[in-house]
N, C-alpha and C positions, 0 to 999 in steps of 0.2 A: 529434472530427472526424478521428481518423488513419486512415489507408486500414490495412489490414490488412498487415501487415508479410508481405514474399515478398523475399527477399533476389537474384532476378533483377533488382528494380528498383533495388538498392543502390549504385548507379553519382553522382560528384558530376552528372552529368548527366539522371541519370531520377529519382533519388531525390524522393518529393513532399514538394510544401514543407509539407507540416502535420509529416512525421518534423523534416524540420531546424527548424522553431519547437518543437515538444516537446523536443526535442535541447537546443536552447539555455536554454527555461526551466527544467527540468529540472538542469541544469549550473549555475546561479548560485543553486542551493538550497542550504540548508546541511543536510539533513534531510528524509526525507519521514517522515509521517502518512500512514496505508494504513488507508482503512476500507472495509468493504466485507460484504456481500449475503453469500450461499453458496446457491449453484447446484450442487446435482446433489452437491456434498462438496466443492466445488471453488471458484475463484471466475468472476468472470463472464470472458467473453471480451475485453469492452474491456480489461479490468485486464491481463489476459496478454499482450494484442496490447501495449498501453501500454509491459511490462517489457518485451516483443522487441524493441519500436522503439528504447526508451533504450537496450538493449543492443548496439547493430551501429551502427556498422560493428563488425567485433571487435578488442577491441584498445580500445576507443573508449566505452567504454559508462558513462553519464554517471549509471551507478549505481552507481559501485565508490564505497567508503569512505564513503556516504554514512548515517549513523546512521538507523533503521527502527525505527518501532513499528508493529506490525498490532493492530487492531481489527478483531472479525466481530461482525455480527451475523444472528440467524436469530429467524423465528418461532417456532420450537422449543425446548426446555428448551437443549440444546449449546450456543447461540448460536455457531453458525457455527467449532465444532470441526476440521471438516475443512477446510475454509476457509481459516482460521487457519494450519492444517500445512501444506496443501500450499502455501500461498504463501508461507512458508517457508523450502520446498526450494528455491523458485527464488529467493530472496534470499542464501539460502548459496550460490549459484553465481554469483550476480551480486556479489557479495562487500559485503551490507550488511549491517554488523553491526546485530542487532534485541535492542530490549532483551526480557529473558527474565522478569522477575518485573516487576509485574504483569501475569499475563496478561488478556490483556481479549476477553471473549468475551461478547457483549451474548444474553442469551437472551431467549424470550417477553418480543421488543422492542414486540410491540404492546401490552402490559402496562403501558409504559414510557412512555406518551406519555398526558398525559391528555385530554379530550373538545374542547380548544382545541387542540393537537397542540403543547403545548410539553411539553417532557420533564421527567419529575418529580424531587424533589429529590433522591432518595437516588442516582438515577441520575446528576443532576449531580455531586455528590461524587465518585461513582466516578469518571466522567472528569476528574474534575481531579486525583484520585491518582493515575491512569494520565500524567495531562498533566507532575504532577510529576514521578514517576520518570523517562519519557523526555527531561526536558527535565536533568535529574541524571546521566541515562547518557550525554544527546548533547554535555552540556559537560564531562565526565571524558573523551570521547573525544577531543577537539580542546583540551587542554590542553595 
C-alpha cells in the first residue's frame, strides 16, 4: 500500500502515513529476506518504490547495516539472474550487506510446485540451505 515515493512530499508534514508505518516496521527488523519475480531483468516496481521509501529521508534510511539475502525467481532456466543483480546494486548503496554464497536463483519455478501447489522436496532443502547460510552470515554480523 505505499504511495510511490516523490521526495516533494518528504516534509514531517506531507509525508503519507503508509512511508512512516513501513519506515517504522522496517526499523525494528533485524534482517530482511528479499524474494522476488524478475520483470523485464529487473525487479518489480513495488520492490524499488519499497527500497526508495526505507531509504529517505537521507541520512535516515532504515536499510543501512541491516544483513540481506536475495532470492529470484523466474519461469525461465536463469531464475531471475538479472533480478538478483540489479537489486543488488541497490542494496550496496543502501549499505546491506547480502550474503554472497549461496546464491539462490529459483529457475523453471513452475517446475517446482507440484499439481496441489505445495513446493517439492528437493526445492524445500534448497531453501533451507539458503535459510541456513543467511541465518550463519546474519549472526556472524551482529556478533
Amino acid at each position: 500500500d505505499l504511495p510511490f515515493y516523490n521526495e516533494d512530499l518528504e516534509t514531517p508534514e506531507k509525508a503519507p502515513a503508509e512511508w512512516t508505518r513501513f519506515r517504522e516496521e522496517v526499523s525494528g527488523l533485524d534482517g530482511v529476506v528479499f524474494v522476488t519475480p524478475e520483470y523485464n531483468r529487473s525487479v518489480p516496481a513495488v520492490l524499488k518504490n519499497a527500497l526508495d521509501v526505507g531509504s529517505r529521508p537521507y541520512g535516515h534510511s532504515v536499510w543501512d547495516h541491516k544483513p540481506g539475502l536475495v532470492v529470484t525467481a523466474s519461469p525461465g532456466g536463469i531464475g531471475g539472474f538479472g533480478a538478483n543483480h540489479h537489486l543488488r546494486q541497490s542494496l550496496v548503496f543502501l549499505n546491506v550487506p547480502t550474503l554472497q554464497q549461496p546464491e539462490a536463483y529459483i529457475g523453471n519455478v513452475t517446475n517446482l510446485i507440484d499439481e496441489n501447489s505445495n513446493i517439492v522436496e528437493g526445492t524445500l532443502s534448497f531453501f533451507q540451505t539458503i535459510l541456513d547460510a543467511y541465518l550463519d552470515f546474519s549472526n556472524k554480523l551482529t556478533e
